[in-house]
LUMGU-536342 format. One line per 5 residues: number of its first residue (from 1); for each residue z, y, x of C-alpha. Coordinates in steps of 0.02 Angstrom, whole numbers. Layout:
N
NUM	Z,Y,X | ...
***
This chain:
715
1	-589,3142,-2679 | -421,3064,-2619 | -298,3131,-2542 | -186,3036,-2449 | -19,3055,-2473
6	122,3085,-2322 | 319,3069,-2367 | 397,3227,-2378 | 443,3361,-2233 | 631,3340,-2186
11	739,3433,-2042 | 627,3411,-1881 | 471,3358,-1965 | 328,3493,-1982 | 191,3465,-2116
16	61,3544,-2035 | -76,3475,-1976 | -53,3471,-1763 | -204,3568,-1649 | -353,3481,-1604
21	-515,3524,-1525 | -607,3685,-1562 | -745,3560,-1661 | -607,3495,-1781 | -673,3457,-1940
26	-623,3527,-2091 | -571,3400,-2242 | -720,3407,-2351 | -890,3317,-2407 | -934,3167,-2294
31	-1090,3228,-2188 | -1249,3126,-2206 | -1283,3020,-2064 | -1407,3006,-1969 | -1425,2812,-1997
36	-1373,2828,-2185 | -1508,2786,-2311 | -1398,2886,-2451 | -1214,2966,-2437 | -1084,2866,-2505
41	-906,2931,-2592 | -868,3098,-2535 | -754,3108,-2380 | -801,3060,-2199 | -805,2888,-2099
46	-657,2919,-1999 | -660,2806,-1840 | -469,2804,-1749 | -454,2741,-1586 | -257,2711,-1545
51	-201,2693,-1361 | -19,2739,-1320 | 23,2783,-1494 | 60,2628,-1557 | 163,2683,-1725
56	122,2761,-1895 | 280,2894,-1892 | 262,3064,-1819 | 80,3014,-1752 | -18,3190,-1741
61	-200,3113,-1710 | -156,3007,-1846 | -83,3145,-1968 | -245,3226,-1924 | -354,3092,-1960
66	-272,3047,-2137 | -309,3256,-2175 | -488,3237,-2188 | -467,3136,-2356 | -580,2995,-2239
71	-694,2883,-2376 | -672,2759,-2241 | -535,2742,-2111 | -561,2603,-1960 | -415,2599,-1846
76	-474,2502,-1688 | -387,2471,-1513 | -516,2445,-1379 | -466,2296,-1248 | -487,2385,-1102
81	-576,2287,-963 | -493,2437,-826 | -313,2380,-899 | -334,2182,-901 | -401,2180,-721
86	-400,2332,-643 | -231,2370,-663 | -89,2283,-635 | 18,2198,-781 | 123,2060,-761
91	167,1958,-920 | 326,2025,-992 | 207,2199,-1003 | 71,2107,-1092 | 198,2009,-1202
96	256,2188,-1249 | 103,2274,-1303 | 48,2127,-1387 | 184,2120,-1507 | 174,2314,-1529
101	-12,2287,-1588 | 29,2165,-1702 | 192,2265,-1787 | 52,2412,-1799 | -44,2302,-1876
106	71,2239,-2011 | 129,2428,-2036 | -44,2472,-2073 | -60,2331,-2208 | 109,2381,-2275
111	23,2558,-2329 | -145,2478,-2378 | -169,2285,-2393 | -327,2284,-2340 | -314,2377,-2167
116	-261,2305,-2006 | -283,2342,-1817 | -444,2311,-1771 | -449,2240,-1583 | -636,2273,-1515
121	-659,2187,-1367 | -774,2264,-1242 | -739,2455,-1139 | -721,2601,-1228 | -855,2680,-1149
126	-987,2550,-1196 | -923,2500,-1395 | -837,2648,-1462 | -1038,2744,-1463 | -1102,2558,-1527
131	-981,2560,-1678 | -1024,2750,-1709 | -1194,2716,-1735 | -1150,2517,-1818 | -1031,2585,-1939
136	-1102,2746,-1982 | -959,2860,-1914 | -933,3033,-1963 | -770,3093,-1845 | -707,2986,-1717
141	-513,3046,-1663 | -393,2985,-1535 | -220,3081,-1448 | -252,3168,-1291 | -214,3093,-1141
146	-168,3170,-945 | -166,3023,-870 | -306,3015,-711 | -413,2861,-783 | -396,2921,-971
151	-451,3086,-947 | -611,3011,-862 | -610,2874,-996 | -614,3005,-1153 | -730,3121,-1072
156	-864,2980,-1039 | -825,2901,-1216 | -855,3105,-1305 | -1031,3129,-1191 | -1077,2955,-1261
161	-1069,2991,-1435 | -1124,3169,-1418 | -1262,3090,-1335 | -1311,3000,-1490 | -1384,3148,-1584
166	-1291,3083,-1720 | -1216,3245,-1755 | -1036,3138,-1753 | -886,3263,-1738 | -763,3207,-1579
171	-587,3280,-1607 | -455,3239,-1482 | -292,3288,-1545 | -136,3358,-1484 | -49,3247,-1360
176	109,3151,-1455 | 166,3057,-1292 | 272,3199,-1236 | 381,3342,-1299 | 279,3470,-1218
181	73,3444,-1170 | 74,3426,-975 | -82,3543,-957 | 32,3677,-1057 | 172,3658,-941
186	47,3667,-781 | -28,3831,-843 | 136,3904,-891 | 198,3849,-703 | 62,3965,-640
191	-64,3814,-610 | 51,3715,-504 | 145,3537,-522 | 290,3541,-605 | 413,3493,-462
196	574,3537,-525 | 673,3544,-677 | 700,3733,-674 | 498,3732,-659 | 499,3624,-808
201	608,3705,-923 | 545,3889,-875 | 378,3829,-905 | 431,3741,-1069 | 510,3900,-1127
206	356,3995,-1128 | 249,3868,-1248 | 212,3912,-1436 | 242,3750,-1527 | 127,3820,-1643
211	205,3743,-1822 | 305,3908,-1848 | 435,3827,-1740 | 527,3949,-1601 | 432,3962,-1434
216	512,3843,-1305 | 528,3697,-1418 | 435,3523,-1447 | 354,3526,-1573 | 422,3472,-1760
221	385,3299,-1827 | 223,3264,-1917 | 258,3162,-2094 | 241,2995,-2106 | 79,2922,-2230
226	127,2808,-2359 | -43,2756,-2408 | -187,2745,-2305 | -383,2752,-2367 | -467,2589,-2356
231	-593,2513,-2229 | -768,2470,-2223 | -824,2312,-2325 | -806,2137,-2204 | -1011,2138,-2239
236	-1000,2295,-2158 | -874,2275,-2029 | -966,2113,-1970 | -1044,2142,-1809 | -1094,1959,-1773
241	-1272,1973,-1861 | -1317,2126,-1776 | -1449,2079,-1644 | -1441,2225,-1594 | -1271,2251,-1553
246	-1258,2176,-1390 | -1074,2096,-1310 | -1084,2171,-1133 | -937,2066,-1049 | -852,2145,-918
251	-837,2098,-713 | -681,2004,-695 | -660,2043,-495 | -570,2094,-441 | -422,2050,-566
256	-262,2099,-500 | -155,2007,-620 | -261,1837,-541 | -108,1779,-521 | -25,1767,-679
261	-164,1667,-743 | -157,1493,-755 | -337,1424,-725 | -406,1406,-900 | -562,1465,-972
266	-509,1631,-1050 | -566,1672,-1215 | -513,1861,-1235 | -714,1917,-1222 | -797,1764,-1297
271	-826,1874,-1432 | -824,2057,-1486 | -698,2030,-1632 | -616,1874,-1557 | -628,1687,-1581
276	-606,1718,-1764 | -722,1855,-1778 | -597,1944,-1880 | -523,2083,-1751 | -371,1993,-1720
281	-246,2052,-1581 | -273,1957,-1414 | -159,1821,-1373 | -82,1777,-1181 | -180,1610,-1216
286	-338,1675,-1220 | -302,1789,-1069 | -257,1625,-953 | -78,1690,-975 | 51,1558,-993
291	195,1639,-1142 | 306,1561,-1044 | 288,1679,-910 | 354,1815,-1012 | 523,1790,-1024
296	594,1949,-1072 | 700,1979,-1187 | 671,2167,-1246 | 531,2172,-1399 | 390,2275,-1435
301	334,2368,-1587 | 376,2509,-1696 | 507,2429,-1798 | 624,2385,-1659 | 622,2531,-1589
306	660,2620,-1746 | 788,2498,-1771 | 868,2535,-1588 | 847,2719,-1610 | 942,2701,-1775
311	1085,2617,-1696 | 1107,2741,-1548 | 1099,2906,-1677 | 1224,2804,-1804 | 1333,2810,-1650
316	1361,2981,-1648 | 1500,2973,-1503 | 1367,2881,-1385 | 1238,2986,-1404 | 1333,3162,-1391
321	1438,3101,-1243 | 1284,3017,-1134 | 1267,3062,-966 | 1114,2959,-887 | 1206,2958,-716
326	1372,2890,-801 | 1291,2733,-866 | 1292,2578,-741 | 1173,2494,-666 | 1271,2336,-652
331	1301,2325,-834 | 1197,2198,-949 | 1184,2106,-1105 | 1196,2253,-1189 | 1147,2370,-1038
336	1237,2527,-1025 | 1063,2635,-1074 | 960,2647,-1224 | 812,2543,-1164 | 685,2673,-1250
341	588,2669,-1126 | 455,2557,-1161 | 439,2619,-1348 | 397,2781,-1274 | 267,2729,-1159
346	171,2629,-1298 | 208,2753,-1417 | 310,2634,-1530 | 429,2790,-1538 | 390,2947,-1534
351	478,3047,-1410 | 496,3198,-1521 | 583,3088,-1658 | 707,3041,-1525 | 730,3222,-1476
356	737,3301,-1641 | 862,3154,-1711 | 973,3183,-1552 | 976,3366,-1583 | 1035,3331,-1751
361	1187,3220,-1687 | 1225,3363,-1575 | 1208,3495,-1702 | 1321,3378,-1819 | 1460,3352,-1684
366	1463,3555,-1625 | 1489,3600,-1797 | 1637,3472,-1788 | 1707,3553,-1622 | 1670,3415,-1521
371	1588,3438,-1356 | 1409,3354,-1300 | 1349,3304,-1138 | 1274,3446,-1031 | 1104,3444,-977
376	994,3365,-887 | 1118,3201,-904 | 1102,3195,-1082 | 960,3132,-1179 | 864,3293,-1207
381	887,3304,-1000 | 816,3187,-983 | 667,3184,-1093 | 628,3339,-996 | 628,3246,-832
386	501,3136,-902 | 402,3274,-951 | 418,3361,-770 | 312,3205,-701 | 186,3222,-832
391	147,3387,-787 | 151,3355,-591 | 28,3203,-638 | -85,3311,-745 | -103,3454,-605
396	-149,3315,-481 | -254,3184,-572 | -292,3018,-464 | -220,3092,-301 | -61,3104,-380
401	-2,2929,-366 | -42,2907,-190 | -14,3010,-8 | -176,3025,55 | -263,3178,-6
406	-85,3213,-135 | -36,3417,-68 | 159,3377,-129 | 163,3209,-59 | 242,3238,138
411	156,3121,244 | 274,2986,322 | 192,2850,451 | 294,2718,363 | 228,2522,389
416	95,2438,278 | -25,2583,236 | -128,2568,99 | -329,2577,123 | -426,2676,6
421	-602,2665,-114 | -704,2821,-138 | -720,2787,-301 | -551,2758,-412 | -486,2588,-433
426	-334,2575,-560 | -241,2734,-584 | -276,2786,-401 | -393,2805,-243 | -321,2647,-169
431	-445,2489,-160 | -300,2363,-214 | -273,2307,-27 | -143,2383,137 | -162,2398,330
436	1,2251,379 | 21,2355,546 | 180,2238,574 | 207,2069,532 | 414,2102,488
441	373,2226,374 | 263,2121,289 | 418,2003,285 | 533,2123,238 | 426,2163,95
446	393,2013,45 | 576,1964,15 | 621,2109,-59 | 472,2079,-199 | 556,1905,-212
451	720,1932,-238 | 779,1846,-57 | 811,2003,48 | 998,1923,83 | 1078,2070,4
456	1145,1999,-166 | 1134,2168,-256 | 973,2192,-213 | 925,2018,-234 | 1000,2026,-396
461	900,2213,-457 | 740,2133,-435 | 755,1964,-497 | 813,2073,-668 | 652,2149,-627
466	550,2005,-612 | 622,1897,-762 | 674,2039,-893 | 552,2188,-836 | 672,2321,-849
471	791,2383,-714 | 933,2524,-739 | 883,2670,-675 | 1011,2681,-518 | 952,2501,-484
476	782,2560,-450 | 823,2697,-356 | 943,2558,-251 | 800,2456,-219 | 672,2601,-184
481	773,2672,-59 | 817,2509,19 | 628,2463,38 | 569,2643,103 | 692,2760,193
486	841,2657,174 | 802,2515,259 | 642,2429,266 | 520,2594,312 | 381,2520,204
491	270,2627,121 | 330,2683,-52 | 178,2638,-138 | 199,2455,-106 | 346,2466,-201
496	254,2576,-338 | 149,2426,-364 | 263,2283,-385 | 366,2390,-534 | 176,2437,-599
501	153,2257,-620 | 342,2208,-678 | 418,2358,-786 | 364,2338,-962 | 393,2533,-978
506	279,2576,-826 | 182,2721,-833 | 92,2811,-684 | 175,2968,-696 | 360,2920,-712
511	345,2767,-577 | 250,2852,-443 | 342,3012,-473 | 513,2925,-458 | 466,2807,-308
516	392,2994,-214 | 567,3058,-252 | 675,2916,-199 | 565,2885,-31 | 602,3078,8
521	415,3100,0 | 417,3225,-150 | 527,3301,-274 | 695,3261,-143 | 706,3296,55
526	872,3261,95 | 815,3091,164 | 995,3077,260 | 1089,3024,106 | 1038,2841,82
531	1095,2701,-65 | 1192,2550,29 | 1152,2398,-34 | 1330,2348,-14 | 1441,2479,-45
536	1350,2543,-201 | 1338,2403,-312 | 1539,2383,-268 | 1549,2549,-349 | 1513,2475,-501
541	1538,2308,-505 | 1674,2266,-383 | 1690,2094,-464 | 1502,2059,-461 | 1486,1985,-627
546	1284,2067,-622 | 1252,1949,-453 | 1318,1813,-515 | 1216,1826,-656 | 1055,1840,-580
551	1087,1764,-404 | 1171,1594,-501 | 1177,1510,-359 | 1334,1623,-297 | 1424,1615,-454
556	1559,1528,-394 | 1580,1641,-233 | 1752,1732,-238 | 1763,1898,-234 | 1790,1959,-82
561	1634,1881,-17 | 1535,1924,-166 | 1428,2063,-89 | 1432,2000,98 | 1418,1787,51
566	1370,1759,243 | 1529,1810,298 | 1598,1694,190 | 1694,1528,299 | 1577,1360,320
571	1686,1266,235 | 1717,1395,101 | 1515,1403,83 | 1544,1205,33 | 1674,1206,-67
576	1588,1355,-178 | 1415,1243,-190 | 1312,1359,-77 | 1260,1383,94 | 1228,1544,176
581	1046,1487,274 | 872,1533,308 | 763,1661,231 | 766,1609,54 | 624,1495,55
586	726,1344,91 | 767,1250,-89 | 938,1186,-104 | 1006,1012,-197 | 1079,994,-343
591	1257,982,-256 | 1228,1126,-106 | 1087,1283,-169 | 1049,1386,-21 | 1060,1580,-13
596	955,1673,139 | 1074,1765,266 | 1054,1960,279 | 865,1989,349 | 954,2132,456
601	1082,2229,501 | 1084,2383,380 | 1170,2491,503 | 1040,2491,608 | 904,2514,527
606	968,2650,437 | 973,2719,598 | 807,2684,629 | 744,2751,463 | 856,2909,481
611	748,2951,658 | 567,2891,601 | 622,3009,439 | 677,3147,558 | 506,3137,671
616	399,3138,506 | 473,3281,443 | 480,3389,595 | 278,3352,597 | 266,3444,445
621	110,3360,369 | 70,3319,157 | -66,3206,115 | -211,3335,88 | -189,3368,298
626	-334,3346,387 | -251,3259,513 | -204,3111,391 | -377,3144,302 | -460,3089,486
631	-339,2968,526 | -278,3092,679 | -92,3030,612 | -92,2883,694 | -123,2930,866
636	29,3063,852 | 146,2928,775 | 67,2800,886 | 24,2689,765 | -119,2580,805
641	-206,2482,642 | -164,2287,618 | 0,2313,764 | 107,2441,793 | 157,2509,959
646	314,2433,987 | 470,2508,1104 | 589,2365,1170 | 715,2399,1019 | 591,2347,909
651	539,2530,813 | 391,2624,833 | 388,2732,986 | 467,2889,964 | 540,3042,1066
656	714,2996,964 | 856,2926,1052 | 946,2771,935 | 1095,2825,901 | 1223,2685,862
661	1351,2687,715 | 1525,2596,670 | 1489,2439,635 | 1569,2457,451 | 1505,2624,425
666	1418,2572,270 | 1579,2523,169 | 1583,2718,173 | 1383,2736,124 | 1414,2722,-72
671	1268,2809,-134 | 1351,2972,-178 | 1233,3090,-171 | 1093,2979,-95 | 935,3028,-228
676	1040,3195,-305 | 1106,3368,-224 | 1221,3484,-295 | 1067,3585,-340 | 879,3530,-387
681	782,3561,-250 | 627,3698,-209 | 498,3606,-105 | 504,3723,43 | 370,3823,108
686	221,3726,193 | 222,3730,374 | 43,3707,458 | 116,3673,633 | 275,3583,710
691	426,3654,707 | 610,3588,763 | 723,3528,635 | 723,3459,478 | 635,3562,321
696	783,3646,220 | 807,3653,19 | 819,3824,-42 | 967,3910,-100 | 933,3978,-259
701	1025,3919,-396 | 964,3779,-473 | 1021,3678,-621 | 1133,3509,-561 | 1004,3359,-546
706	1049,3206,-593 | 1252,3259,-584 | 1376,3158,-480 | 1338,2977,-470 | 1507,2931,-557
711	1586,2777,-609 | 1623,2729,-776 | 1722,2586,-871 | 1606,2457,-949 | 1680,2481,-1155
***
């Protein structure tokens, strides 16, 4: 029997083999199957399904898999029908995961030439028991996964082979995706969300990493293989002379990436094992997906992010001197953060590599007497934050990334509503569609998806968004608050679904969990401290070399108007090649472009937001009320389905009194402060009935949030 070899243990890598299920087979004889005429070699048919774990280096499933000294080892990637329609991915996503396949697929060819990724294409649910029983499996492993549709994925993918009688041996393995499993951190938090980083890191604190490690931290890193046991033969691979192994091709409606396709017949289920019948990765052709589409410049796979994560830990003085809220928004080609992001949410990189190598650097540099950033600023901080959604998201399944029926999300009456499915659709309970209850909202929203609001730095943030799919992380909370409490009073989760579709590092539990935080709905109450769209971006890039980057058509707009081009003269407009017109829908010439004036005043409708906030509050109602269960909501915020009750200033009808302000006031609105307090918040006591005044943070000590949103010199 072989056994496969790993490379050896180093500082922060563990060589034991990580927990799996109570059935985890021991290495050992191959079992007989049921469908087997004779045994083979010793050693069983090891079947590995890989999902966001998209790398060969600190991979525990994988490590686990490679243990049982497999005769046969089939590494397959199932093309999801739920992902390609159900949820939505815009190109630049797509254009990422493909090329992470296809690295994983060279890596695995580097430690044996004759493995590859095998892409099956047809739900898990339906092939993975159809290749058991095909291809004689013994043990079929995959990572765990918290995520709402995966844990109903894996758990109707283990029934079906159980189901077989085939005797097959399911182990899922210990979760890789984060430092710390999000079930261990719910159970350590007493059962609940984790809704606060003092939450998270108390809860931390009390997990066993179980690899002789100390108790509070992540887990060490698993070896890397250098070899890797063959596959099946191709004559036993092939699935194309089976006539009994039928193609069930999947419903394509609703698709909600409809619109990034370009018409053509689409070839990604033709076949089982693609056009080639050889397993090959999927290609945006065959989805209908023009490449040209996917513009972005940031690249998937395991070797670039190794490769960035190298040059960040060679720089020792970057990484022990980061502070996440230090790093500007404004600041691109390079950007001013590592841009990890994505590798962790495909697993390209594992997160406890980056951890572990960071600690390293800061072990390195205290040893030297040099300081390192505190946290949760610094890396490790913010790791932890990441982790802190994770665990919200796994104590909340599906109703986590929406209000209605979500007991942490407060219930806010804001315009465009989303309707709901019994069943879920996506990652969620909403059907894909939203109540437009008022037509300017719908406006509203719609330029602030295209990049046309009229405000040039938010313009600029989301056509970044669009073409690159990545935003700094004060951009997004700049354009999060501008489209929910800060301006436009449109429901958050519109906003959660554009960056779903655009951010090549989306992931449920980080985007809903930030856009709940920024629209004061959870996580962060004090809804009074608001991001201008002016006055920030100034803050860092009183020049605006970012907007006239990504809003051209003001590139030759001096300074002073850079932020504010509408106040700019007529003639001055002319002479700079752009008028100041319209609503952005309007095309210019090739002598004149056109820019759309502001689509309000942002005075007062921070006014406005700062009383409808104020009124939703004081109702004290979450999303698991049966008042917003019934629908009872809308007759206390009179709010009446297709058109809202209007008052003669043009909000919703409310007991408030408008209040004006200076009309200048938000030179003086910088965003200090407007997502972070000097202490992370408790979510305060639930309140069944109204009460006066706004619901208070609590005073216990808390560690600092984010820190102070602070300027720094682009080096």
């Amino acid at each position: 029997m072989t056994s496969y070899r790993f490379k050896k243990s180093s500082k922060g890598q563990s060589a034991s083999s990580p927990p799996a299920s109570p059935n985890q087979p021991k290495p050992g004889p191959r079992t007989k199957h049921a469908n087997a005429s004779k045994p083979t070699t010793d050693g069983p048919r090891v079947l590995y399904w890989f999902r966001t774990d998209l790398r060969v280096h600190d991979s525990p499933a994988l490590h686990h898999a490679l243990s049982l000294n497999p005769s046969a080892f089939i590494p397959i990637w199932t093309w999801d029908p739920h992902y390609v329609y159900r949820a939505r991915v815009g190109p630049n996503r797509w254009k990422f995961l493909l090329e992470s396949q296809s690295c994983l697929s060279e890596r695995l060819t580097e430690l044996n030439p004759r493995q590859k990724l095998n892409v099956v294409r047809e739900a898990p649910a339906s092939v993975i028991p159809k290749l058991v029983r095909k291809w004689k499996v013994d043990v079929l492993v995959f990572e765990k996964d918290t995520d709402a549709y995966a844990r109903s994925r894996d758990e109707e993918v283990r029934r079906a082979v159980e189901g077989l009688g085939l005797g097959v041996k399911v182990v899922v393995c210990a979760i890789g995706r984060t430092l710390y499993d999000p079930d261990e951190l719910v159970r350590c938090n007493g059962g609940k969300p984790t809704m606060n980083m003092s939450q998270t890191v108390k809860a931390s604190a009390l997990i066993d990493p179980g690899d002789g490690g100390k108790k509070g931290e992540p887990r060490r890193c698993v070896p890397t293989p250098v070899t890797l046991p063959g596959p099946l033969s191709a004559e036993e691979m092939d699935l194309s002379g089976d006539p009994e192994f039928r193609h069930e091709v999947p419903e394509r409606a609703p698709d909600f990436n409809q619109e990034h396709r370009n018409g053509k017949e689409e070839g990604h289920y033709e076949s089982i094992a693609g056009p080639r019948n050889d397993f090959a990765v999927v290609t945006l052709e065959e989805m209908g997906i023009d490449p040209k589409l996917a513009m972005s410049p940031h690249k998937g796979g395991e070797r670039e992010a190794l490769r960035l994560l190298k040059t960040y830990i060679d720089n020792e003085e970057y990484t022990g001197t980061f502070e996440k809220p230090k790093s500007s928004p404004a600041d691109f080609g390079p950007q001013s953060t590592t841009l990890l992001s994505p590798h962790h949410h495909f697993g390209t990189l594992s997160v406890r590599k980056f951890w572990w190598d960071v600690q390293d650097v800061f072990e390195k540099r205290k040893k030297a007497g040099k300081q390192n950033a505190p946290p949760p600023a610094n890396f490790p901080g913010q790791l932890l934050f990441r982790d802190m959604y994770f665990g919200a998201q796994a104590a909340l399944g599906y109703a986590f990334a929406q209000t209605r029926g979500n007991k942490i999300a407060r219930f806010i009456p804001w315009h465009l509503q989303s309707n709901h499915s019994d069943t879920p659709v996506g990652e969620h309970l909403l059907d894909g569609t939203y109540n437009v209850d008022d037509e300017q909202a719908e406006e509203y929203f719609r330029r602030w998806k295209e990049g046309r609001t009229g405000f040039p730095w938010i313009d600029a943030l989301m056509r970044q968004l669009k073409y690159e799919g990545w935003m700094h992380h004060l951009g997004r909370h700049s354009v999060a608050c501008f489209l929910t409490r800060g301006g436009c009073y449109v429901s958050w989760e519109r906003g959660a679904e554009v960056f779903e579709e655009w951010l090549i590092d989306h992931e449920t539990a980080c985007n809903v969990g930030n856009w709940m935080w920024l629209s004061c709905t959870a996580f962060f109450s004090q809804f009074s401290r608001m991001y201008s769209p002016i006055a920030f971006g100034k803050k860092w890039d009183p020049d605006g070399h970012f907007i006239r980057h990504y809003v051209p058509e003001l590139k030759s707009f001096d300074t002073k108007y850079i932020y504010e081009p509408h106040k700019a003269p007529i003639a001055d407009q002319k002479r700079w090649g752009c008028q100041i017109t319209g609503d952005g829908t309007e095309k210019g010439t090739k002598d004149m472009a056109k820019y759309p004036k502001p689509m309000f005043d942002f005075n007062e409708k921070r006014q406005f937001c700062l009383d409808k906030m104020k009124e939703a509050y004081d109702a004290h109602m979450y999303g698991d009320d049966m008042r917003v269960m019934s629908g009872e909501w809308k007759s206390m915020f009179n709010y009446v389905d297709g058109k809202a009750t209007m008052d003669e200033t043009g909000g919703l009808v409310s007991g408030t009194k408008k209040r004006m302000r200076p009309p200048d006031d938000h030179e003086h609105d910088d965003g200090q402060h407007a997502d972070v307090g000097d202490q992370i918040e408790e979510e305060p006591p639930r309140k069944a009935a109204k009460t006066n005044g706004i619901a208070k943070s609590s005073k216990g000590a808390q560690t600092k949030l984010d820190g102070m949103v602070t300027r720094s010199k682009k080096t």
